[in-house]
N, C-alpha and C positions, 0 to 999 in steps of 0.2 A: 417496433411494431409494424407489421402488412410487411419485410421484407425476407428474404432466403439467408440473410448472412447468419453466420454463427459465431458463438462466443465462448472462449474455455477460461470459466473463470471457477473460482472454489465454492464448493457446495454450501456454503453459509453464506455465501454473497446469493447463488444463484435462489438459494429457499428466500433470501429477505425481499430480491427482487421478482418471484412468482406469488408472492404476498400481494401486489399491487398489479399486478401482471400476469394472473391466473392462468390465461389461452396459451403461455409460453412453455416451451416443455424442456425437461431435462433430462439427461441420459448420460450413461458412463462410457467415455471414450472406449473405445474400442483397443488400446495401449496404453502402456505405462509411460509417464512423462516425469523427469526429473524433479522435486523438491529445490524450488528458487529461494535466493534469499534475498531479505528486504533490508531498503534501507532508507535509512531515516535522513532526508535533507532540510535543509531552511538557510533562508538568509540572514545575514548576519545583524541585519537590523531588527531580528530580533531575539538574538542571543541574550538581551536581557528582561525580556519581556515575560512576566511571570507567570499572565495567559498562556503564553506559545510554551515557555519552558515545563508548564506543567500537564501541556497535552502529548509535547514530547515525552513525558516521562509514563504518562499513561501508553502510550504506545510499547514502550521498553518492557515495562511490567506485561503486557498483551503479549508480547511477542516470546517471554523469557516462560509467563505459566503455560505457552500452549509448546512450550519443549524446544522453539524456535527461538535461532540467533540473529540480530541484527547482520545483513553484511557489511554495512556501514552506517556508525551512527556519527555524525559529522556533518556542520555546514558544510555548503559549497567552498571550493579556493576562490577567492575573487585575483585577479590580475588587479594590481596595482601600475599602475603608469605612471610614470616620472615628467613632473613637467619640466619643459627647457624654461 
């Protein structure tokens, strides 16, 4: 809010945020920009957590009925260290 900067984000983020944010305006790039893909991280504490594993799954079903692939769906690697 009150600044020049811009933001290119997708048209259902930007309609939920001119819901609460009316003065803000939105317009169609002026170019085509490539189709990113998403990916789904967490750590690993909570791989068994049935909250987390079940919002992860809502995400998958979101991303599978809007015709879109996960690019990764995968915790992070954590580095393990060996102690002496």
């Amino acid at each position: 809010d009150g600044s020049a900067l811009v933001a290119t984000v997708p048209e259902r983020i930007a309609a939920a945020i001119r819901e609460t944010r009316p003065h803000l305006r939105t317009t169609e790039l002026p170019f085509q920009i490539p189709r990113g893909t998403s990916e789904l991280l967490w750590p690993a504490a909570t791989d068994d957590d049935p909250a987390c594993a079940f919002v992860r799954a809502l995400v998958v079903e979101l991303e599978h009925t809007r015709g879109d692939t996960l690019g990764a769906w995968r915790r992070p690697h954590r580095s393990r260290r060996r102690r002496s």
